[in-house]
N, C-alpha and C positions, 0 to 999 in steps of 0.2 A: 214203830210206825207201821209200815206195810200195807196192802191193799186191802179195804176194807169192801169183800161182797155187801153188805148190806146195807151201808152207806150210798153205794151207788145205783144199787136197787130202790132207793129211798129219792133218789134224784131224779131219777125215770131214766139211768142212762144202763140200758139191759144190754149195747154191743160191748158197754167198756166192762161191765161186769162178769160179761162169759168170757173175757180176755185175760184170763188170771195173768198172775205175773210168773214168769218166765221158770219153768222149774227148779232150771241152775242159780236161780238168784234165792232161793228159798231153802238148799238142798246145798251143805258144801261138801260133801262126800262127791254128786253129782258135778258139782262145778269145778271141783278138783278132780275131779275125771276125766273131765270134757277138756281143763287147761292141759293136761298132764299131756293128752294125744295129741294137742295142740302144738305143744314143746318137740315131742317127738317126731310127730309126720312131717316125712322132707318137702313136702308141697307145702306145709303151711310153717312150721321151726319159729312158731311165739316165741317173742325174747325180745330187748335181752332179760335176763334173769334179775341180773342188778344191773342199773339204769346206772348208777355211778359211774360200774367198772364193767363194763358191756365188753371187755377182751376183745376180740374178731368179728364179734357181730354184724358189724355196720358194714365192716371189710369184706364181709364174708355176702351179705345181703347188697351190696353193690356188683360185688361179681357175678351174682346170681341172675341180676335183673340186668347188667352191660351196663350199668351204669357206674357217675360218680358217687365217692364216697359222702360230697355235701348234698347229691339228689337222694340218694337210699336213705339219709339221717330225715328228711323232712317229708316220708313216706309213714307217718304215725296213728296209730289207732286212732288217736283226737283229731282227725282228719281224714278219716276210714269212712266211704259210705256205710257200712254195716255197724257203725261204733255211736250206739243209744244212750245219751244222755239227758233223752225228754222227761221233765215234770212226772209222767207216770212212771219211767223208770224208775226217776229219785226213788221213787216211792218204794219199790221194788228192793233196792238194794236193803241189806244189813243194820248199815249204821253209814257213818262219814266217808262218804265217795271224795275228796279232794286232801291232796296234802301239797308240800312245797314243790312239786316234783310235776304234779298234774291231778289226774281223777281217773275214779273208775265209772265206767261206764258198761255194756252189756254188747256181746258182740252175736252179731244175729247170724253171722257167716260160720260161728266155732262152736256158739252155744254154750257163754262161758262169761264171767264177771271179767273185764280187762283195762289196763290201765293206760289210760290215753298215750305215756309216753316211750310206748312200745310199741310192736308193730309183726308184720308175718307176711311171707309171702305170698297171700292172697288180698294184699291188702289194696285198697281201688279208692280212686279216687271220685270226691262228692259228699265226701260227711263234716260234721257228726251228725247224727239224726238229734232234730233240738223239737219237734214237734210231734206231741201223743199219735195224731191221724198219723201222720208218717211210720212212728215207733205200731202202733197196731197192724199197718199195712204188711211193715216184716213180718208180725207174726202173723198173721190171716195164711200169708204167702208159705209159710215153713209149717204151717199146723194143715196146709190143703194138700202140700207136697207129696 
């Protein structure tokens, strides 16, 4: 699938066409880059790794925030204002954004394919983004930056 320039060019829509899709969704050397520093940097510590068996994670991201450990668990990317799951996203991804567990969706704060039932310590409350205008405004905002 993926974003078709000249299709949209074809529609008369020339804002959504210079809006390519997101480079890390296109690019997974890049998206595995961007998750990798994502995992690492202690301001942001993407996880957990395995959603199964999360270890300290949760334990670990409540002491972080002074919180409890059922307010840190329901602090999740699929509830992240930066966590893009609009129609042109789909479009964007790979292949099948959803399994039993949740979806991926695109995080506009990391710059990185991520999966709803994870989370990082930048994580803010106001999402997911469910609408293209919205999904374009983050990047309008990160490409004027």
């Amino acid at each position: 699938m993926g974003f078709d320039f000249k299709e949209y060019l074809a529609k008369g829509r020339l804002f959504e066409a210079s809006m390519a899709c997101p480079a890390a969704t296109q690019n997974l050397e890049l998206n595995t880059k961007n998750r990798d520093a994502s995992i690492k940097a202690d301001y942001i510590k993407y996880g957990p790794l395995n959603i199964d068996e999360p270890g300290n994670y949760w334990k670990d991201l409540a002491e972080y925030w002074n919180t409890t450990l059922e307010a840190a668990k329901q602090t999740l990317c699929g509830n992240c204002v930066a966590f893009d799951i609009s129609p042109r996203m789909d479009e964007c991804m790979p292949g099948q954004v959803s399994d039993d567990s949740g979806r991926l969706g695109y995080c506009w704060m990391h710059n990185f394919k991520c999966h709803s039932a994870r989370t990082c310590r930048t994580w803010a409350k106001g999402g997911p983004i469910t609408e293209d205008s919205v999904s374009y405004d983050w990047q309008e905002r990160k490409e004027s930056a």
